[in-house]
N, C-alpha and C positions, 0 to 999 in steps of 0.2 A: 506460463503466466499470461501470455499475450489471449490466450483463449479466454481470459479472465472479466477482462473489460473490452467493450466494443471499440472502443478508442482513446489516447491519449489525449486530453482536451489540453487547447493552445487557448492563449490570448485570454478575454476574464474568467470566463470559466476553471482555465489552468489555473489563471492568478487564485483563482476564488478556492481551489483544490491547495492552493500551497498554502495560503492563509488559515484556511480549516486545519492541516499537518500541525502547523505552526501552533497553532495554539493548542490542541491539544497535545501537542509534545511540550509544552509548556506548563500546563495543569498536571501533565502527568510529572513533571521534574519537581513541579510544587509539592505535589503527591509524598514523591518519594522522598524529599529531602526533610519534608516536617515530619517521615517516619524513621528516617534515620536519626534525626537528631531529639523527637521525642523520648522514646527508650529502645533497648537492645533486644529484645526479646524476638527469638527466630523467626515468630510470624511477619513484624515487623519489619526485621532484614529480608523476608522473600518477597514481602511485599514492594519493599524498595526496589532490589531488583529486576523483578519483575515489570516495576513501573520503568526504570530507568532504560532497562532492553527497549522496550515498546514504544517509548519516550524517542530514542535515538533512531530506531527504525523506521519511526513515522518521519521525524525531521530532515532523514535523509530520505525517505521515501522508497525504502526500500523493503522488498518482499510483504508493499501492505497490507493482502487480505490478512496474513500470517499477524503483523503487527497491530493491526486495526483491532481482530478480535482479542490479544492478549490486551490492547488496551482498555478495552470492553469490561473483561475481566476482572483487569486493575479496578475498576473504578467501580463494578460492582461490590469487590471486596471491598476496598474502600467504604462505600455505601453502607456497607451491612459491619464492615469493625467500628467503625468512626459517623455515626447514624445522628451527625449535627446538620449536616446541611446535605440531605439525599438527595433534593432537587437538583443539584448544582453535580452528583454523583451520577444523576440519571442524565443527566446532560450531555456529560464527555461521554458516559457511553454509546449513548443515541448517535454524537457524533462519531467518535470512532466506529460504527456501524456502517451511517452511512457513506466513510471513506472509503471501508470495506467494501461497499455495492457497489459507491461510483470509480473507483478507483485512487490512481496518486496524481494524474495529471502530467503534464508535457515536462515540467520541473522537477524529475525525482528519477532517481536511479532506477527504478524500475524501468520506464522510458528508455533509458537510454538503453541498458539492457535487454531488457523483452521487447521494446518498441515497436511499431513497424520499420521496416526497413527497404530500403530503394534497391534496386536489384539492377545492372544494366546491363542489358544481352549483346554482346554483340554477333552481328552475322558474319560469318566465316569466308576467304575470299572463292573457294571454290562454286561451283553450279550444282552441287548434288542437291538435288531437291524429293530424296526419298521421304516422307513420311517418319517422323519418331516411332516409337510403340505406343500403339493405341490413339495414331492419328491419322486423319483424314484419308485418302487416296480409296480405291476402289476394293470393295473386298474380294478375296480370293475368289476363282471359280471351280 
């Protein structure tokens, strides 16, 4: 996942990443719940949960290319079952796209997860100062 996005953006950026999350797991819960409680018919119910997965994945921010494109998805169906307001269709999916490309941000389980992480070596008390493999010192003769 971490090979995914160049880096997890902190400070407005992040903010600006979790805000985007946010509302589109917000539209998509709108999504889902005016098709649960419209009528029951199986397309309906996959659409809902469908929305609801992707919905909950975005908000915690978790495995977003994976969630970004199902909300993509979502909202295309949406789009093309429910053809009252497409603008507003192409919208969330636009954005959930580009969550997809830029990532979840420093606020989201993905972060903390795949993140980058701090490593610290420490040096050993001995003087052996051989070379690892494949570093430095003189090559054979």
């Amino acid at each position: 996942m971490q090979r995914l996005f160049s880096s997890f953006a902190h400070g407005a950026p992040g903010a600006g990443l979790l805000l985007m999350r946010v509302t589109a797991s917000t539209c998509l819960t709108l999504y889902a719940t005016g098709a649960l409680f419209s009528d029951a018919t199986t397309a309906s119910t996959g659409f809902a949960l469908l929305s609801l997965a992707a919905a909950l994945l975005l908000l915690a921010g978790l495995w977003t290319p994976v969630a970004g494109v199902l909300a993509a998805i979502a909202a295309g169906w949406h789009g093309i079952a429910l053809p009252l307001d497409v603008r507003a269709d192409a919208l969330l999916g636009m954005l959930c796209i580009a969550l997809v490309l830029l990532g979840p941000g420093a606020w989201s389980a993905d972060a903390r997860l795949f993140g980058w992480k701090r490593l610290e070596i420490q040096n050993g008390s001995g003087s052996d100062s051989t070379p690892g493999p494949g570093g430095g010192g003189s090559p054979p003769v």
